[in-house]
N, C-alpha and C positions, 0 to 999 in steps of 0.2 A: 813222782810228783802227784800231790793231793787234788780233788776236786779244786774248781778256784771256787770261794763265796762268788755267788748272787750279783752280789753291788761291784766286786772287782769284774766281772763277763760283761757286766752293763757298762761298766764303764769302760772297757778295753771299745765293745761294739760302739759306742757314741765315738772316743776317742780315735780310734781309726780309721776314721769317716773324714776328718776336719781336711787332712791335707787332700784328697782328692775334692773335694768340695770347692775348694778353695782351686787348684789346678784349672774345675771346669768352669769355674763362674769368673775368675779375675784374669785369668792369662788370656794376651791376647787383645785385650777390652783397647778401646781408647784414652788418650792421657787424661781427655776430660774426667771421666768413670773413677780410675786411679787416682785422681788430686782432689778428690771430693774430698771436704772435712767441715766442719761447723763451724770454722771462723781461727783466729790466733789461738795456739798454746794448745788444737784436737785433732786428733789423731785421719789420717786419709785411711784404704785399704791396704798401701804396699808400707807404713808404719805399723800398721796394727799386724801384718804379718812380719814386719821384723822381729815385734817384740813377743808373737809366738815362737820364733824362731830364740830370741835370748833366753823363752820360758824354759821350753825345752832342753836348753844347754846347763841352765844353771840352777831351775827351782822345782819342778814336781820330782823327779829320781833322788835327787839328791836329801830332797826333804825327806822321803820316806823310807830313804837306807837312814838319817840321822835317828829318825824314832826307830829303826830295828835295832839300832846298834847303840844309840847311846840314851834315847827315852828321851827324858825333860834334862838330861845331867848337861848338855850340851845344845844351847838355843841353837835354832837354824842359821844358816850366813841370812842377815838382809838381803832381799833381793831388790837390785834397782831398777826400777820401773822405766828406767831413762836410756838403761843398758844396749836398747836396742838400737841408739846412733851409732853406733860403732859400723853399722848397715847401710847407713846413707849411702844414697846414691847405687845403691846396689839393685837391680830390674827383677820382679816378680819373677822370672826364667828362673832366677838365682836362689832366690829366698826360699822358694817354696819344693822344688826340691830338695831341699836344704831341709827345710821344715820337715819334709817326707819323713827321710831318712832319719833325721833325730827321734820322728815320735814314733817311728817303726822300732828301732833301736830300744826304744823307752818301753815302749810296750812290751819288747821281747825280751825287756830288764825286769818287769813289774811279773811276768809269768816264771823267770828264775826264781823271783824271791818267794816263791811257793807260799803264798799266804795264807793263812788260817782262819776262818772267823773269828778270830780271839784277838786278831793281830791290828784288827779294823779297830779294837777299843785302846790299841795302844796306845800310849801321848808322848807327843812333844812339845817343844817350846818356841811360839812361833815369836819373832821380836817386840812385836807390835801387841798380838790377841793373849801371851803368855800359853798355858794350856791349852794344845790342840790334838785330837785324835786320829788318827791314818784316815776312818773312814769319812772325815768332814773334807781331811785334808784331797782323798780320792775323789769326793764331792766336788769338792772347789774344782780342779784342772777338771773336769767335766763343764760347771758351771763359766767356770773362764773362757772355755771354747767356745762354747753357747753364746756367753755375753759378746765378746768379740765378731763372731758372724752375724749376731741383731745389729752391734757397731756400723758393721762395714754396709751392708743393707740400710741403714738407715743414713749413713752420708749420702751414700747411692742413689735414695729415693729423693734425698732434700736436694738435687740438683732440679726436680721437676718442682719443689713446694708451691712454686706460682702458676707453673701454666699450670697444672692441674686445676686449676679454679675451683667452683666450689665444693668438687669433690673432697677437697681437703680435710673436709670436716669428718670422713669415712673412713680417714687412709691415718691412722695412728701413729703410724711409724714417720709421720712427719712432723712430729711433735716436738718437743725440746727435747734436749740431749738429755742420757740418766748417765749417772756416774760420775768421778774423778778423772779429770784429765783426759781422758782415751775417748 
């Protein structure tokens, strides 16, 4: 097995961080904490870790065994964004072990496929963006982790938005929501 590139070590380090992070900040918490979300049709913390949980089953591995193996000749599956009720009702105990274990797994998939610098310029074909490269795509499930724990941090903090008083004006992450649906 080769050195891994640079951006693949950076990114296994980020990415193997999420599930314990996740372990010590939400297990445990109160229902309140948990049912935090922005109003109708956005996401609380124990959704936004289903749908890591659907991510890792169905969309970064999969996506970047299709650009090894089949380039652009073969667009990726859609991935549903919605995938992760299949979860309901199901207690952070569950999911996030869960979650563990997949992106462990994932991880220990992503260092089989012995990657090359050369491999990060490959492309695929993503449904929606057409032409996209391993390393944007290695980018992204980084960036998705990210985005989802500022998520859940920021339900969490807008439970205080008023008593905090004027401090509000200091505190950003109690701001409007950024994003699509989540």
């Amino acid at each position: 097995m080769s050195e891994l590139p640079a951006e693949v070590r950076e990114a296994r380090e980020m990415l193997s961080r999420t599930p314990m992070l996740l372990d010590l900040w939400l297990i445990g918490l109160p229902e309140g904490w948990l049912a935090a979300d922005e109003g109708p049709g956005t996401w609380n913390p124990v959704v936004v870790v289903a749908h890591l949980v659907d991510g890792e089953e169905k969309n970064w591995i999969p996506r970047i065994e299709t650009i090894l193996e089949h380039g652009e000749r073969v667009p990726f599956t859609p991935f549903d964004r919605e995938g992760f009720r299949r979860y309901a009702g199901q207690p952070l105990e569950r999911l996030i072990p869960r979650f563990s274990t997949l992106r462990r797994e994932n991880l220990d998939r992503l260092l089989e496929l012995d990657l090359e610098p050369a491999d990060l310029e490959r492309t695929g074909t993503h449904p929606e963006f057409g032409r996209v490269t391993l390393r944007q795509l290695l980018a992204t499930w980084v960036a998705h982790d990210l985005t989802h724990l500022a998520q859940i941090a920021r339900v969490m903090a807008k439970r205080y938005g008023e008593t905090v008083g004027p401090w509000r004006a200091y505190l950003g992450v109690l701001g409007d929501r950024g994003g699509p649906a989540g």
